[in-house]
N, CA and C atoms of all chains as a GROMACS GRO file, in nm:
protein
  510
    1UNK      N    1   0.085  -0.121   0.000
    1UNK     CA    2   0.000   0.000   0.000
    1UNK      C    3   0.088   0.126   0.000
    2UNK      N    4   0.152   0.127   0.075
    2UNK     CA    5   0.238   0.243   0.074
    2UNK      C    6   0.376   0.218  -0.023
    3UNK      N    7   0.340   0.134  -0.105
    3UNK     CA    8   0.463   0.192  -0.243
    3UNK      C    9   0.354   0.208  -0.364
    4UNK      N   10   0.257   0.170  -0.348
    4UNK     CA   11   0.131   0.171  -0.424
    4UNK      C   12   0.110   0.361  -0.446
    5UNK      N   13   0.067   0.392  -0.285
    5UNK     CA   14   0.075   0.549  -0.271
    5UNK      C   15   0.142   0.621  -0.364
    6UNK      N   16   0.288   0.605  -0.329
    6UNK     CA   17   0.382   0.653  -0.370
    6UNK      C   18   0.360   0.694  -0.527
    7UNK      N   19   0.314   0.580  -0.605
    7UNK     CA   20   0.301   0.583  -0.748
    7UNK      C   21   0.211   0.712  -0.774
    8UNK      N   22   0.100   0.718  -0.662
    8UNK     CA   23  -0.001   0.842  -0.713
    8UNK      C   24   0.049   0.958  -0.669
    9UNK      N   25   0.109   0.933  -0.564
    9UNK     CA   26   0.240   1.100  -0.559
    9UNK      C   27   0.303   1.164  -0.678
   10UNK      N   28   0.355   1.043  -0.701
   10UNK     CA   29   0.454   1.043  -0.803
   10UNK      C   30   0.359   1.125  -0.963
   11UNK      N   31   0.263   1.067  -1.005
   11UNK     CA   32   0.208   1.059  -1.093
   11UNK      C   33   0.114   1.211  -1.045
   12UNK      N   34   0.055   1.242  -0.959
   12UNK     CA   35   0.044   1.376  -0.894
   12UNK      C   36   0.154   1.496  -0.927
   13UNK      N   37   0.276   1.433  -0.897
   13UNK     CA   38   0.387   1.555  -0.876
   13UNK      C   39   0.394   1.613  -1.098
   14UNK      N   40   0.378   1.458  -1.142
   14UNK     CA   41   0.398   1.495  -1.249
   14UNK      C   42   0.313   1.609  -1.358
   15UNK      N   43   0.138   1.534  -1.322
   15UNK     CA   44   0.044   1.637  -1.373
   15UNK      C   45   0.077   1.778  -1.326
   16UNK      N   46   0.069   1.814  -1.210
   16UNK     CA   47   0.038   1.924  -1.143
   16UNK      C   48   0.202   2.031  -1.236
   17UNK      N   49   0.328   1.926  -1.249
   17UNK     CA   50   0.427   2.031  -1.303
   17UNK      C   51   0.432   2.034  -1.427
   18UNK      N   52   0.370   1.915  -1.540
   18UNK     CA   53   0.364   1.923  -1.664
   18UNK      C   54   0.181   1.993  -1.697
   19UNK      N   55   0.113   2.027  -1.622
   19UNK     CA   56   0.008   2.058  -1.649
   19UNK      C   57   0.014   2.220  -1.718
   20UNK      N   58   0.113   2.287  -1.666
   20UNK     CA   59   0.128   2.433  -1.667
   20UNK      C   60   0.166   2.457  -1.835
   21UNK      N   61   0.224   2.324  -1.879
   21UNK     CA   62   0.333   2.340  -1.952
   21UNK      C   63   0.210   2.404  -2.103
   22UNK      N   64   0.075   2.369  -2.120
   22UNK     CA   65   0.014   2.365  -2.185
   22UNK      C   66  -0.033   2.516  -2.216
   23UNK      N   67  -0.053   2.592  -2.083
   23UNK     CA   68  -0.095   2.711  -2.052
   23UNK      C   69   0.021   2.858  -2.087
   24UNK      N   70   0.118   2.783  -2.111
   24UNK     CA   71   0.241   2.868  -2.089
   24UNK      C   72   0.284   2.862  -2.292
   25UNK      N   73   0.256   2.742  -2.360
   25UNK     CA   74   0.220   2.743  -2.512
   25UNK      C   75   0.140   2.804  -2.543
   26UNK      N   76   0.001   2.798  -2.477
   26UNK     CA   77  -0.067   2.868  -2.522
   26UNK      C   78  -0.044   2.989  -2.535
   27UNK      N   79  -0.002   3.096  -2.407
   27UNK     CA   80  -0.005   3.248  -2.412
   27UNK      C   81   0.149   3.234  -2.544
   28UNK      N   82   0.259   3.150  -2.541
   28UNK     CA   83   0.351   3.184  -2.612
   28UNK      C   84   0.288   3.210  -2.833
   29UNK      N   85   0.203   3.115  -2.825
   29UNK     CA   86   0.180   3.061  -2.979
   29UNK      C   87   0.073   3.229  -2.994
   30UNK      N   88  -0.030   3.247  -2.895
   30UNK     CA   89  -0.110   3.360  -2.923
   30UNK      C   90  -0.086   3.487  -2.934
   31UNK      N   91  -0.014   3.518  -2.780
   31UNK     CA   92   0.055   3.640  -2.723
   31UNK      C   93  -0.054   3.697  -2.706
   32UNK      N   94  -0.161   3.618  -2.606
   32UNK     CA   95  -0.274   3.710  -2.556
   32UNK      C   96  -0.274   3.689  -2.431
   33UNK      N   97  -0.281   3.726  -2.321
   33UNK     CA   98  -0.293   3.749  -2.184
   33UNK      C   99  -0.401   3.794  -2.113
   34UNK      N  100  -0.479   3.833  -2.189
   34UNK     CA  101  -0.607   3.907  -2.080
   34UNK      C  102  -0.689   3.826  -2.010
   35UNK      N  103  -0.696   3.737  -1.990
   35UNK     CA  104  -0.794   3.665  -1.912
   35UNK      C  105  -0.730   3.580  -1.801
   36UNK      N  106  -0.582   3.584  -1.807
   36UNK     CA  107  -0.490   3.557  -1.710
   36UNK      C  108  -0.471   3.652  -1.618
   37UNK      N  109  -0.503   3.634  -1.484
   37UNK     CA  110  -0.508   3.740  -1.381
   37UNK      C  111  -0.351   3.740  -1.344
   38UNK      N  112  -0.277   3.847  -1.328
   38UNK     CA  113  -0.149   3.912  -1.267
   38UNK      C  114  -0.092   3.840  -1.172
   39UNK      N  115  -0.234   3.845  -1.077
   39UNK     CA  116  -0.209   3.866  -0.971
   39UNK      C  117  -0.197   3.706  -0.870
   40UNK      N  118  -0.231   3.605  -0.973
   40UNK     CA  119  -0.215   3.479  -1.008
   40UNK      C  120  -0.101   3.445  -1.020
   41UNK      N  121  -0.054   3.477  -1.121
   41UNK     CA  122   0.084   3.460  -1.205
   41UNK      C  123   0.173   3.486  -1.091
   42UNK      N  124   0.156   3.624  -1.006
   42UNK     CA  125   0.325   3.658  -0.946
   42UNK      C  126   0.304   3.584  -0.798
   43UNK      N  127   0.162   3.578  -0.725
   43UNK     CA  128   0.201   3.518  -0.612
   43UNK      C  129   0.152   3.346  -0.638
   44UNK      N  130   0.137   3.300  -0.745
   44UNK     CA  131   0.206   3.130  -0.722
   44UNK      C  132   0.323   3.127  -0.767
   45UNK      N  133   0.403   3.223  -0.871
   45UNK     CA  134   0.528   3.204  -0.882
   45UNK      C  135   0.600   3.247  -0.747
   46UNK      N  136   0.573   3.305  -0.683
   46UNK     CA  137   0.643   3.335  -0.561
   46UNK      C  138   0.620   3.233  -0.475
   47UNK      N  139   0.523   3.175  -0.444
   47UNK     CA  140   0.524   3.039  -0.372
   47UNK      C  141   0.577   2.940  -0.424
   48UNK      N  142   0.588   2.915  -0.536
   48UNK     CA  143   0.655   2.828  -0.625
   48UNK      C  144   0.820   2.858  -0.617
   49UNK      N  145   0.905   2.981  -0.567
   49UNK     CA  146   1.026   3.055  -0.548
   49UNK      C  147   1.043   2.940  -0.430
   50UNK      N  148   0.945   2.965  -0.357
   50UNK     CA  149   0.936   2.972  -0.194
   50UNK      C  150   0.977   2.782  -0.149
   51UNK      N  151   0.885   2.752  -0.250
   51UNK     CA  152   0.936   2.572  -0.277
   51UNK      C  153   1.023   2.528  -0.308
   52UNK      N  154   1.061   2.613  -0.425
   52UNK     CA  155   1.212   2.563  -0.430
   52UNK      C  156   1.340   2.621  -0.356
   53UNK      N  157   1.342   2.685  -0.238
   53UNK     CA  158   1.388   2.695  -0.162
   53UNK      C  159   1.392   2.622  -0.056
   54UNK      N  160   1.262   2.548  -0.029
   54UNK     CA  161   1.224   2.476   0.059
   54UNK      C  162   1.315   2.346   0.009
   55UNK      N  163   1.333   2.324  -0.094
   55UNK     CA  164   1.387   2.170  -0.172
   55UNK      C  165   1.518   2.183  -0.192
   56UNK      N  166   1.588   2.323  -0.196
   56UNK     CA  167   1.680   2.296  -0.178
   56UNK      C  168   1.791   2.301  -0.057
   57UNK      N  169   1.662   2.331   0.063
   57UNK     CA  170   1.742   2.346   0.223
   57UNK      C  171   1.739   2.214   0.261
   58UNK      N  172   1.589   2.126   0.195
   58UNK     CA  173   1.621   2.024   0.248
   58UNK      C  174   1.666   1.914   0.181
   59UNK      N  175   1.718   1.939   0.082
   59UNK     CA  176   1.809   1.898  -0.065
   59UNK      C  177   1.700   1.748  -0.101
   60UNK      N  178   1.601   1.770  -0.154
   60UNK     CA  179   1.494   1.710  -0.195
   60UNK      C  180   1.514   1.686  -0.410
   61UNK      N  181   1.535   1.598  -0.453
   61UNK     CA  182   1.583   1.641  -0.564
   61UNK      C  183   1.403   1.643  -0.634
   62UNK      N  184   1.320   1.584  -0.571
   62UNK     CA  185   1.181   1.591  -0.651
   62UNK      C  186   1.101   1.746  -0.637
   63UNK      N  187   1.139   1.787  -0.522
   63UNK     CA  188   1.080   1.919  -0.507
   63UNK      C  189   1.177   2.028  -0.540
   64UNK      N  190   1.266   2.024  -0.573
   64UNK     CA  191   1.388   2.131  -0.678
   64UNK      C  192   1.321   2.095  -0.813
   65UNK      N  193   1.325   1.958  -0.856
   65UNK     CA  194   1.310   1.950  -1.003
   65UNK      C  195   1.123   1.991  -1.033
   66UNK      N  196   1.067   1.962  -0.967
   66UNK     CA  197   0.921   2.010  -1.031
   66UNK      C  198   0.915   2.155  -1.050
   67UNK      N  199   0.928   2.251  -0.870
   67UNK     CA  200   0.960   2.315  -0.888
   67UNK      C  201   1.006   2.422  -0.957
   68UNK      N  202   1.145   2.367  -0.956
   68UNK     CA  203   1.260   2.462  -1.110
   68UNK      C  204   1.186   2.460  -1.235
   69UNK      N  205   1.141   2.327  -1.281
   69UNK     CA  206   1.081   2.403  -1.426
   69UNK      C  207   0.932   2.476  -1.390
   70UNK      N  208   0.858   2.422  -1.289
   70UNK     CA  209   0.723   2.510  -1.299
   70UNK      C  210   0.743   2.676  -1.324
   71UNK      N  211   0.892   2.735  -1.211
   71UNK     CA  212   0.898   2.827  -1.168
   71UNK      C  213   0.961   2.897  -1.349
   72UNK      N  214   1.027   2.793  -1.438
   72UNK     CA  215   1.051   2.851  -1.526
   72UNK      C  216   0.949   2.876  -1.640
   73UNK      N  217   0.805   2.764  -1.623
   73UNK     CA  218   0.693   2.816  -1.729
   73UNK      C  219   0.628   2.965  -1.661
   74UNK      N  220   0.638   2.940  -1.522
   74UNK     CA  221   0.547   3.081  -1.470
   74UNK      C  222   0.630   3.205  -1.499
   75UNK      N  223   0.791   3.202  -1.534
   75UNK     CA  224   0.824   3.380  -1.568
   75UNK      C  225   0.772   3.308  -1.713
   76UNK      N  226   0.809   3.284  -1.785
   76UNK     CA  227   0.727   3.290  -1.918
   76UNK      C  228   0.603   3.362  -1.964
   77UNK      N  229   0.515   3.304  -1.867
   77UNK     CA  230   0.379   3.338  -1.854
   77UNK      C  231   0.360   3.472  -1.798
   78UNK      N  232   0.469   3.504  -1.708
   78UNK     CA  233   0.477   3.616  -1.661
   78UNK      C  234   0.528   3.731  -1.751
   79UNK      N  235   0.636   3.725  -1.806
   79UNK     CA  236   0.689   3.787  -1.942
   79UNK      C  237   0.564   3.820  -2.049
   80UNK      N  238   0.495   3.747  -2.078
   80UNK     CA  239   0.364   3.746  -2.192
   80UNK      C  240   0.272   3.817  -2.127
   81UNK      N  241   0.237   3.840  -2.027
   81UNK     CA  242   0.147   3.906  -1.934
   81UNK      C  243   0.166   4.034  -1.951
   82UNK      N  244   0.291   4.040  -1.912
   82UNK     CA  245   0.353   4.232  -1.859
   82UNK      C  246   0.339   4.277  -2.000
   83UNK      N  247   0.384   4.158  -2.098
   83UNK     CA  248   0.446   4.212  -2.243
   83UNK      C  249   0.293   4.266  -2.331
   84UNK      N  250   0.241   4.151  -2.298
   84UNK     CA  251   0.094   4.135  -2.406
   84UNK      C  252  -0.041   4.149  -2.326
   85UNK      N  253  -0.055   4.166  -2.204
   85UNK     CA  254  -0.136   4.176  -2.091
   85UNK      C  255  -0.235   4.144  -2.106
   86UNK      N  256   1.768   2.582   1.242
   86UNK     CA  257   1.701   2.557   1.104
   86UNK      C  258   1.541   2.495   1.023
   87UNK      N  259   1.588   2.389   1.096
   87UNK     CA  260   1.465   2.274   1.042
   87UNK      C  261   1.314   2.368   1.081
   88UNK      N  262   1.318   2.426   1.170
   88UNK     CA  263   1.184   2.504   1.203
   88UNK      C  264   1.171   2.629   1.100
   89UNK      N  265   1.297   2.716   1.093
   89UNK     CA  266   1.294   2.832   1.044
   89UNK      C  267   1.173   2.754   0.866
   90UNK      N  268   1.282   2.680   0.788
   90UNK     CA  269   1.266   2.661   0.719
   90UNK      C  270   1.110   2.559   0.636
   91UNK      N  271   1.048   2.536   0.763
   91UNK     CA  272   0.928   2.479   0.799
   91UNK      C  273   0.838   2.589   0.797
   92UNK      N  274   0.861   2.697   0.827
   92UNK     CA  275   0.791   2.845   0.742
   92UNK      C  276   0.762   2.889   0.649
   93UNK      N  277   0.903   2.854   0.574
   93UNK     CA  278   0.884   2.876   0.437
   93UNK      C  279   0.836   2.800   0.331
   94UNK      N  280   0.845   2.672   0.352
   94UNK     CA  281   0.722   2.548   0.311
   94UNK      C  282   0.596   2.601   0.334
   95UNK      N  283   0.543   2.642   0.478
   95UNK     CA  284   0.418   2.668   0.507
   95UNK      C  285   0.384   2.768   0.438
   96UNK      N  286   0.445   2.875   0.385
   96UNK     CA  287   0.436   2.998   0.312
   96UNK      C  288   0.416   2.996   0.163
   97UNK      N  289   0.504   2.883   0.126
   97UNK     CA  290   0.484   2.853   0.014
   97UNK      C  291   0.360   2.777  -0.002
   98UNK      N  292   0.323   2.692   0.059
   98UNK     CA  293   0.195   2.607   0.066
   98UNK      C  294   0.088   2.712   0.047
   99UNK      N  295   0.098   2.797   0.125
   99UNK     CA  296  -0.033   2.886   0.116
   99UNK      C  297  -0.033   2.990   0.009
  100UNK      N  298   0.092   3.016  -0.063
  100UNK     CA  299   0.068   3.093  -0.166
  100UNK      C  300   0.049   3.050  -0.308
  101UNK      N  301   0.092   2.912  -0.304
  101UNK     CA  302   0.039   2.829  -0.414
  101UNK      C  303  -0.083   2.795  -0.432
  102UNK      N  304  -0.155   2.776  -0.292
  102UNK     CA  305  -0.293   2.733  -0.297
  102UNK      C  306  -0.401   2.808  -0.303
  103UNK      N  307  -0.298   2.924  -0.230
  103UNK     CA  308  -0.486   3.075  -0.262
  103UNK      C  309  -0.448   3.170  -0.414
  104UNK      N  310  -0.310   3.163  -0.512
  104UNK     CA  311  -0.294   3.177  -0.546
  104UNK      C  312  -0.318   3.220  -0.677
  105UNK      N  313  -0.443   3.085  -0.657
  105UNK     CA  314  -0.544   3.044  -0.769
  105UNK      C  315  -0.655   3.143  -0.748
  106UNK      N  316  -0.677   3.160  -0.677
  106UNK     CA  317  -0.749   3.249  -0.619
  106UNK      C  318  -0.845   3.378  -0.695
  107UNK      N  319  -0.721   3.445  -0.688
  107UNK     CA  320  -0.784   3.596  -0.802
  107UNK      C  321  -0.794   3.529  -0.960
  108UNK      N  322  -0.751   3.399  -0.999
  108UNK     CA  323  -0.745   3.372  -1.111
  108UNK      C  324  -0.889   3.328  -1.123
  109UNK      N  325  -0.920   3.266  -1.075
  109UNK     CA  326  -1.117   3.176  -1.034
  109UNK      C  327  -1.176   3.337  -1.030
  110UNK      N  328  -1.148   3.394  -0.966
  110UNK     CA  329  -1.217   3.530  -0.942
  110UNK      C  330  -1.252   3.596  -1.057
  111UNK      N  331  -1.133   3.611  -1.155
  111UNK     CA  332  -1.138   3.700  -1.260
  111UNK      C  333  -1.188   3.613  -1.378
  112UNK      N  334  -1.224   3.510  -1.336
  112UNK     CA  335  -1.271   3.431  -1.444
  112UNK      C  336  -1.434   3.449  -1.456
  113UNK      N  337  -1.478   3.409  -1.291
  113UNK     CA  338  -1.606   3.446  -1.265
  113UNK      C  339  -1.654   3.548  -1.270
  114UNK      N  340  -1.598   3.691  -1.249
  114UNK     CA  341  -1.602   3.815  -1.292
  114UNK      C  342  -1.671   3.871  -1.440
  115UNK      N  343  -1.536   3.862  -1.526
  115UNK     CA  344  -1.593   3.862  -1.687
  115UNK      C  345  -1.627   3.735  -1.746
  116UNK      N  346  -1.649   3.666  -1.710
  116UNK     CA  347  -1.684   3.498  -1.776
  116UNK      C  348  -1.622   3.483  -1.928
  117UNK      N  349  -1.459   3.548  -1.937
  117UNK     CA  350  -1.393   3.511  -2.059
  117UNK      C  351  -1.286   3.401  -1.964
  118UNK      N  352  -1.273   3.310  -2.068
  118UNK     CA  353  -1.170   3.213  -2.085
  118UNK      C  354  -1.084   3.203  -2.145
  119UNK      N  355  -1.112   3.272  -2.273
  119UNK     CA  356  -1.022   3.258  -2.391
  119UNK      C  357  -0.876   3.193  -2.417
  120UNK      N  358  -0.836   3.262  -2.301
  120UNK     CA  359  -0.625   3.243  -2.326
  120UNK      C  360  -0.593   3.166  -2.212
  121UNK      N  361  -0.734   3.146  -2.157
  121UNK     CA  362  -0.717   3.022  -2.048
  121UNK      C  363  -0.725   2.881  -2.147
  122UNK      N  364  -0.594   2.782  -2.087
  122UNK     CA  365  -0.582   2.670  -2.170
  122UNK      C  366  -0.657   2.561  -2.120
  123UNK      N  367  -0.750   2.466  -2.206
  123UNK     CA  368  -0.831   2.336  -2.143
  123UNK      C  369  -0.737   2.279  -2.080
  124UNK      N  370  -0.642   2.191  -2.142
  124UNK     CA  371  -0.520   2.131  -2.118
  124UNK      C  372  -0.497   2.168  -2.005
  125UNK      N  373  -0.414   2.233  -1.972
  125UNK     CA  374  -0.388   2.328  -1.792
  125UNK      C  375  -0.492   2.274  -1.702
  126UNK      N  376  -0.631   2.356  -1.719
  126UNK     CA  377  -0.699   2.280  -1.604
  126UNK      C  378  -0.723   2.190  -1.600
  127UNK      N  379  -0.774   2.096  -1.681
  127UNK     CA  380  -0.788   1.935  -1.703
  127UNK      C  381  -0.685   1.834  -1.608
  128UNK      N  382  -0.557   1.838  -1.714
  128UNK     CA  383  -0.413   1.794  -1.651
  128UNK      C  384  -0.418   1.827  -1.478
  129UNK      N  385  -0.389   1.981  -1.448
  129UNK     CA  386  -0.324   1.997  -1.367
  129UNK      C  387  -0.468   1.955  -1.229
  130UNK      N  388  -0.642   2.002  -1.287
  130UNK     CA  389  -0.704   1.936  -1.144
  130UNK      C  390  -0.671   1.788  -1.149
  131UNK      N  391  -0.667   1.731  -1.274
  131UNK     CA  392  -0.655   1.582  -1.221
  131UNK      C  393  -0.516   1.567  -1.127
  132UNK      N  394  -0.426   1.587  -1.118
  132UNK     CA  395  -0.289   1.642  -1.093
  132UNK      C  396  -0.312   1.613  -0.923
  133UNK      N  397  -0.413   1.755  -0.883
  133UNK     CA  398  -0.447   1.816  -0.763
  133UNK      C  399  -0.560   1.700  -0.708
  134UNK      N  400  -0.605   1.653  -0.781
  134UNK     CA  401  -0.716   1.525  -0.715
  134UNK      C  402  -0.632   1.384  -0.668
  135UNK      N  403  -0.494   1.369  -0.748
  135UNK     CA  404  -0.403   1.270  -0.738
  135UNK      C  405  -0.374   1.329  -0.601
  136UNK      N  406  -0.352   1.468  -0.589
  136UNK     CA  407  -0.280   1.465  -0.436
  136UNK      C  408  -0.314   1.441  -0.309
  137UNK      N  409  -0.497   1.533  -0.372
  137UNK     CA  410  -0.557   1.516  -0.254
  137UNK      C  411  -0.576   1.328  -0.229
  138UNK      N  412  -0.611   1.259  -0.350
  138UNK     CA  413  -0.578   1.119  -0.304
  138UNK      C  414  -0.444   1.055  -0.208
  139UNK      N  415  -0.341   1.120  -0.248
  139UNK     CA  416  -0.234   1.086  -0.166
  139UNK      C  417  -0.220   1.134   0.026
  140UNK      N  418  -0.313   1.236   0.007
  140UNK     CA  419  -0.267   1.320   0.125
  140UNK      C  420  -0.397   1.237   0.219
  141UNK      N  421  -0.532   1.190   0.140
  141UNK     CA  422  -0.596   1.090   0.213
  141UNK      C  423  -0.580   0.995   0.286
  142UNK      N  424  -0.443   0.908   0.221
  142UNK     CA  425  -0.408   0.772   0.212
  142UNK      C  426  -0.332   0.808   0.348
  143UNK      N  427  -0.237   0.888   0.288
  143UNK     CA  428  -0.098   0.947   0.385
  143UNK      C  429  -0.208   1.025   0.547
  144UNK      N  430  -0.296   1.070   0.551
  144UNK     CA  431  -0.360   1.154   0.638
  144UNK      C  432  -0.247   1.246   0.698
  145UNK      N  433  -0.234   1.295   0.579
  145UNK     CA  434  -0.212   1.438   0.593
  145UNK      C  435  -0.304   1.572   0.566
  146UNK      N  436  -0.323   1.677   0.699
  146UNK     CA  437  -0.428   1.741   0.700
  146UNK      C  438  -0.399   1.873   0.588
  147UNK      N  439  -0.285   1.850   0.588
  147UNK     CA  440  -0.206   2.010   0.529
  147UNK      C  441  -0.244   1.955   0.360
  148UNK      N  442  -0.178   1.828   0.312
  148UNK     CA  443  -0.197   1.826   0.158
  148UNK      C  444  -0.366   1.794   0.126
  149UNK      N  445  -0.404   1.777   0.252
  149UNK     CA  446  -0.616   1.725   0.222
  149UNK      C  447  -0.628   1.871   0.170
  150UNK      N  448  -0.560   1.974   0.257
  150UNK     CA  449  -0.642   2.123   0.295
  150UNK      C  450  -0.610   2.176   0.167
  151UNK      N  451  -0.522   2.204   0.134
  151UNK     CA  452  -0.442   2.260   0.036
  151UNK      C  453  -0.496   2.227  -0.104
  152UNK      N  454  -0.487   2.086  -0.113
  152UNK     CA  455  -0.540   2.047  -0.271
  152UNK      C  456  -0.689   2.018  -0.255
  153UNK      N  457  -0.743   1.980  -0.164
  153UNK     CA  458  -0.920   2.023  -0.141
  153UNK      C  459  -0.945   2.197  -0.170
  154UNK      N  460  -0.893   2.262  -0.131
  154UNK     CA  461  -0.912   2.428  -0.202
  154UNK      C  462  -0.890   2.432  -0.309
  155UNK      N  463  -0.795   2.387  -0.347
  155UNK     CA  464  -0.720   2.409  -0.511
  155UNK      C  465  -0.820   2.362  -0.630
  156UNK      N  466  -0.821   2.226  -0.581
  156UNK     CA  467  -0.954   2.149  -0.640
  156UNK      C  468  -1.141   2.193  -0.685
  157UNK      N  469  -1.117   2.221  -0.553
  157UNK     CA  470  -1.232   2.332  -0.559
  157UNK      C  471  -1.261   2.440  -0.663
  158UNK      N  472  -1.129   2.573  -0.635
  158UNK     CA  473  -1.091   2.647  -0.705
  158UNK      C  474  -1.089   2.592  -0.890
  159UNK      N  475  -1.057   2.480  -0.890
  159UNK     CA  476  -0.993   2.427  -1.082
  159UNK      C  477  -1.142   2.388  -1.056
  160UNK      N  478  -1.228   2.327  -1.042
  160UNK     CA  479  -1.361   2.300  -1.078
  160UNK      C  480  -1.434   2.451  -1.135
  161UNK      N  481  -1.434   2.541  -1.060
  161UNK     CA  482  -1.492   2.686  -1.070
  161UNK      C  483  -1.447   2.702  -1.273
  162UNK      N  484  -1.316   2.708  -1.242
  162UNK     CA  485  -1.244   2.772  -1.364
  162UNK      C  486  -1.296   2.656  -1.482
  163UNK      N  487  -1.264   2.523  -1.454
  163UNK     CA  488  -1.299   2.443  -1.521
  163UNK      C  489  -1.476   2.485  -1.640
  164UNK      N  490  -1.533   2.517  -1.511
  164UNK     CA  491  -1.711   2.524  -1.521
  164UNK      C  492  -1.732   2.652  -1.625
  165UNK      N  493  -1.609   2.704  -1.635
  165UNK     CA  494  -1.633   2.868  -1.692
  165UNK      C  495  -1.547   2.823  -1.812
  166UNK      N  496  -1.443   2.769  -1.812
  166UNK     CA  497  -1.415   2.778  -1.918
  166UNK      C  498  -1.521   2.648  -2.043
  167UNK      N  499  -1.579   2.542  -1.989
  167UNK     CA  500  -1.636   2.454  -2.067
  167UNK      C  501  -1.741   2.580  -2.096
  168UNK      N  502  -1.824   2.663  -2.017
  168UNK     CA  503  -1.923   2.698  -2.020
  168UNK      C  504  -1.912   2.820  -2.134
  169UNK      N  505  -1.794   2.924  -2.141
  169UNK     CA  506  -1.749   3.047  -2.172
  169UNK      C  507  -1.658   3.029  -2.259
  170UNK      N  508  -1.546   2.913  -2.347
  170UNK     CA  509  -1.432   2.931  -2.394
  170UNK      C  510  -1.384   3.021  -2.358
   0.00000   0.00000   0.00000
């Protein structure tokens, strides 16, 4: 049971960091932003900062690596925002 | 340490999870979706339902709390964007 778990962690950690990846094409292929709130964008990327800080005090290599790239689709998204709003 | 840094997890936890927040808001607001991606919410609630499954199993109150809001929250957006493109 508990390596069973594990698999839906696992498979959890993956949606939740490849899920973004779709949202972050999209604003790139359109360059439209308006229906993306700001204010969204900067404080989960800042909690998302905040995690991977957390992963790397406690040198976690699954919570650095989701993390690191989420934190790199959200300036993206963030960039297209400020840029194309 | 281990405490200091048990803050900043908790900080991050909570800014990832209300984060969503003004985004559900501004969705429900003007009921546009547009540059909001299916993909994204789809992926990432199933993602957030994997966790809250994990955090069941695990009885953990923090990942129930966290991805039970979130969840919540991606249903809203979900409902607007099937409903609104």
């Amino acid at each position: 049971m508990t390596l069973e778990i594990e698999y839906v962690g696992f498979a959890a950690g993956v949606l939740t960091t490849f899920g973004l990846l779709p949202q972050a094409y999209r604003m790139v292929r359109t360059r439209q932003a308006r229906d993306v709130s700001l204010t969204w964008v900067v404080v989960t990327a800042l909690g998302v900062a905040l995690w991977l800080c957390y992963g790397l005090v406690k040198q976690s290599p699954s919570i650095i690596t989701a993390n690191g790239i989420t934190l790199v689709l959200f300036c993206i998204i963030l960039a297209i925002k400020i840029r194309h709003g």
